[in-house]
C-alpha positions as CSV (number, residue, x, y, z in Angstrom):
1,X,38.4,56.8,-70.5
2,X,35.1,56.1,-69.0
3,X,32.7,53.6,-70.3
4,X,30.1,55.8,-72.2
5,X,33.2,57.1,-74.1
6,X,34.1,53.7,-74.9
7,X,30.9,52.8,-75.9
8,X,30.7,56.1,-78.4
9,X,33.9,54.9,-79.7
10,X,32.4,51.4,-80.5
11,X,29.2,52.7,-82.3
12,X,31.4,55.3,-84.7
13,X,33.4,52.6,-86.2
14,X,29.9,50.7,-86.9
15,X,27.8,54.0,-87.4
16,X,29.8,56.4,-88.8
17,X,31.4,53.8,-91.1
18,X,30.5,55.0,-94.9
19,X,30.6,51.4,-96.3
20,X,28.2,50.0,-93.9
21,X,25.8,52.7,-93.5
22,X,25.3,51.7,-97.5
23,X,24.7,48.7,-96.8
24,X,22.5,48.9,-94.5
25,X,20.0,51.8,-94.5
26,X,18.8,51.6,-91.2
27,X,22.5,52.3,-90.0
28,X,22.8,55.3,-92.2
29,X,19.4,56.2,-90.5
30,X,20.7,56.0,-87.1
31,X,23.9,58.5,-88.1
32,X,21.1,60.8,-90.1
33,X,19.8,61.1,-86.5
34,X,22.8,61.6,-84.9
35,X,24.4,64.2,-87.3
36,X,21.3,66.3,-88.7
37,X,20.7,67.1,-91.8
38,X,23.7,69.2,-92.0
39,X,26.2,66.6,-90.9
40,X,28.5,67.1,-87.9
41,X,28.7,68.0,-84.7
42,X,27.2,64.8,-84.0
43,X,25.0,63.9,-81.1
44,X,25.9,61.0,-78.9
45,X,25.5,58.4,-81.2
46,X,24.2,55.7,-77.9
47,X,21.4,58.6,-77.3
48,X,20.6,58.4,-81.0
49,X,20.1,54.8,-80.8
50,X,18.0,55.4,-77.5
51,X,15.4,57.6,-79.3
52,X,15.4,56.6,-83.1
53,X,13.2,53.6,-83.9
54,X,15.7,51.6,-86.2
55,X,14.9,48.3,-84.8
56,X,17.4,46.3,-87.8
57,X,20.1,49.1,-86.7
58,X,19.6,47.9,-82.8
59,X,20.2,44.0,-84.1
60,X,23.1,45.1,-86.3
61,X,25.0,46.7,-83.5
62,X,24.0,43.7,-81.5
63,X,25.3,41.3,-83.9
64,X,28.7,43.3,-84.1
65,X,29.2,43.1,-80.2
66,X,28.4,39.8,-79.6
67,X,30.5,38.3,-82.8
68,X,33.5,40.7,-81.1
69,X,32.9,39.2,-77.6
70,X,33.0,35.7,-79.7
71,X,36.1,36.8,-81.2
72,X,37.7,38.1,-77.9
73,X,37.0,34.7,-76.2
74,X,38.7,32.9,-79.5
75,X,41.6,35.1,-78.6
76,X,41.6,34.7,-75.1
77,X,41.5,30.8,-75.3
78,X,44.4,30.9,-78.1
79,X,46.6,32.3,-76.1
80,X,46.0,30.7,-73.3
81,X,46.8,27.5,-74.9
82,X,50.2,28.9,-76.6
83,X,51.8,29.3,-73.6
84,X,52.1,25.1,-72.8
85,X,52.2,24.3,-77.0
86,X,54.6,28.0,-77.7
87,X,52.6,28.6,-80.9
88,X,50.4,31.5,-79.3
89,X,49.4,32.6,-83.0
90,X,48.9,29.3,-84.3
91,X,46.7,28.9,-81.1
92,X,44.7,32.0,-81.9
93,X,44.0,31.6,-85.2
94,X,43.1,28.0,-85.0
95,X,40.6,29.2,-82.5
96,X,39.5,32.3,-84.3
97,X,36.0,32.3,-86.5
98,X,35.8,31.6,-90.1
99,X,34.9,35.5,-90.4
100,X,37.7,36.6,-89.0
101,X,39.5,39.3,-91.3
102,X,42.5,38.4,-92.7
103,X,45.5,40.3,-94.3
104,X,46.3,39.8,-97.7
105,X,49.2,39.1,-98.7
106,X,50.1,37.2,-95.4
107,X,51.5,39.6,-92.1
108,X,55.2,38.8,-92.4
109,X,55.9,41.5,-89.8
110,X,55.1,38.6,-87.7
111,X,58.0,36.3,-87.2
112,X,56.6,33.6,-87.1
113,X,54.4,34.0,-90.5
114,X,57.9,35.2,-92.4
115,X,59.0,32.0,-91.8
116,X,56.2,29.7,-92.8
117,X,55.8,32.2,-96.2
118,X,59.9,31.2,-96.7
119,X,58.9,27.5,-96.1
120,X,56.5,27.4,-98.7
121,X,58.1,29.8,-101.1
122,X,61.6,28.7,-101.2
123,X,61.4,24.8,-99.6
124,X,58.6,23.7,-101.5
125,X,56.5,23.4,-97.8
126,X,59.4,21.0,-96.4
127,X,60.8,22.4,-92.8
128,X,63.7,20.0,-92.8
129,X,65.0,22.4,-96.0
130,X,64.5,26.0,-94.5
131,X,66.7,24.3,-91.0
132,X,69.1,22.9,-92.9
133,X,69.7,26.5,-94.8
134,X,69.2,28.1,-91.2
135,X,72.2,26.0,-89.5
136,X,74.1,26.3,-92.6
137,X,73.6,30.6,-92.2
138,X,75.4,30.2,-88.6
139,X,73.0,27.9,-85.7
140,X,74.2,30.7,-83.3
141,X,72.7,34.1,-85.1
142,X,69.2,32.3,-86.4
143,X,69.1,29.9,-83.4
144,X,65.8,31.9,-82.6
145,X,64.6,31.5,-85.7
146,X,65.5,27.5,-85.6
147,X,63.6,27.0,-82.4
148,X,60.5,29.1,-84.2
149,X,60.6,26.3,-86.9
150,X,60.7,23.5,-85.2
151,X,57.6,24.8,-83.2
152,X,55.8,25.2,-85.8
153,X,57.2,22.2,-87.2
154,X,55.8,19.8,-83.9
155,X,52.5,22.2,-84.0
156,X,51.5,20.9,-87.6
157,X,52.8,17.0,-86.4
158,X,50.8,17.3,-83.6
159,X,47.4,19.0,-85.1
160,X,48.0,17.4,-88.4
161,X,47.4,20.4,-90.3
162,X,49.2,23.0,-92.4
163,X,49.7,26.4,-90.8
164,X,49.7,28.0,-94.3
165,X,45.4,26.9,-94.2
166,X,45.5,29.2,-90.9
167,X,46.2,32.5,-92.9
168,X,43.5,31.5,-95.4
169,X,39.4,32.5,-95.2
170,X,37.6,29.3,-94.6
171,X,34.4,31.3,-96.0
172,X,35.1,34.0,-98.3
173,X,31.3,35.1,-98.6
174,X,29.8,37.7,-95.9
175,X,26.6,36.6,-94.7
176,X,25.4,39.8,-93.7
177,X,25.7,41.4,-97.2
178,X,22.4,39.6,-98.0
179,X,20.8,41.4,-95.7
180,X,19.0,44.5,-97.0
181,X,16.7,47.1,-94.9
182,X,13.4,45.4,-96.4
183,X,14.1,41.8,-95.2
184,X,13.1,42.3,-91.3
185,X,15.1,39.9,-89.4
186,X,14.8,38.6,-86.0
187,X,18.3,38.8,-83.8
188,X,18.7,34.8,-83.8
189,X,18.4,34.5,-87.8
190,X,21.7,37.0,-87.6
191,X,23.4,35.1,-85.3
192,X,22.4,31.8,-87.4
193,X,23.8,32.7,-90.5
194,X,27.4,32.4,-88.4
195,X,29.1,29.2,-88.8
196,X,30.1,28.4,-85.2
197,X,34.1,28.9,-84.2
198,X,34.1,25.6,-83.2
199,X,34.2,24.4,-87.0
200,X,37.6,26.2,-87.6
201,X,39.5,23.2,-86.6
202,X,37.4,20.6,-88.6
203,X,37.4,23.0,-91.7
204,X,41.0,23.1,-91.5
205,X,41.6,19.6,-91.0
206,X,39.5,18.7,-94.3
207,X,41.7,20.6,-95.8
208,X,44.6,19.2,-94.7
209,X,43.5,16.0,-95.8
């Protein structure tokens, strides 16, 4: 797939999404130009946003890709950090922004997460109860999960922090739902209203305290 394919696929998840589009007007705007007044087949939504005049739409979509390039680098750092500390995730999260979506209840499809919910929900938070119960089940069957735990286990000594505060939204508010189509903002009051990734680690570690 080339780039101005991956481009269109960018701006229909932003454009084309109904939620958004009713929140912000301009947005739904920029799809009404796109589409027609008679909906689909749509023209390519990057020409649309070459030749309608939807200036808030324009610092929208510019919002969205640089707060995914911010997200990407979060990532990117994360993991590049799990592979000398083995807690890739922990890494990545630690690193990602306070915005960053989270699922609810907890993604215990990830190993690593099914063990911390097991922590907390059957050992009261203590990992020195959930290895004991793991090399009572047999050290030899679960000796993956064991070496998982006491990762984790050295992560939260060594960060002095509680991984369960990593699947948690620091800021539950959205910033950009105050913005409406009448209140014309300039690109860097979007990006202000951000609270910098950098502040993950001291948010958590308040919270820790």
């Amino acid at each position: 797939m080339h780039t101005p394919l991956l481009v269109e696929a960018l701006l229909e998840g932003l454009v084309l999404h109904d939620e958004a589009c009713q929140a912000y007007p301009d947005l739904a705007a920029l799809r009404a130009r796109a589409q027609g007044e008679d909906g689909p087949p749509l023209l390519p939504l990057q020409w649309a946003l070459c030749v309608a005049d939807v200036p808030l739409a324009r610092r929208l979509v510019r919002h969205a890709a640089r707060s995914l390039l911010g997200l990407l680098d979060a990532v990117d750092a994360g993991w590049r950090r799990g592979r000398a500390t083995g807690c890739s995730l922990w890494e990545v999260l630690a690193e990602a922004p306070p915005w960053l979506l989270r699922p609810d209840p907890p993604d215990d499809d990830e190993p690593d997460i099914a063990l911390l919910l097991e922590r907390d929900e059957s050992y009261h938070s203590d990992w020195n109860g959930l290895l004991e119960a793991l090399h009572g089940a047999g050290s030899r069957e679960w000796q993956w999960a064991i070496e998982r735990c006491r990762a984790m286990q050295r992560y939260e000594r060594a960060h002095q922090v509680n991984l369960r505060h990593l699947l948690e939204p620091v800021d539950e508010s959205e910033p950009l739902g105050a913005f409406t189509a009448i209140e014309r903002l300039d690109e860097t009051n979007i990006d202000e209203r951000r609270p910098p990734a950098a502040t993950r680690h001291a948010d958590i570690e308040k919270r820790s305290e």
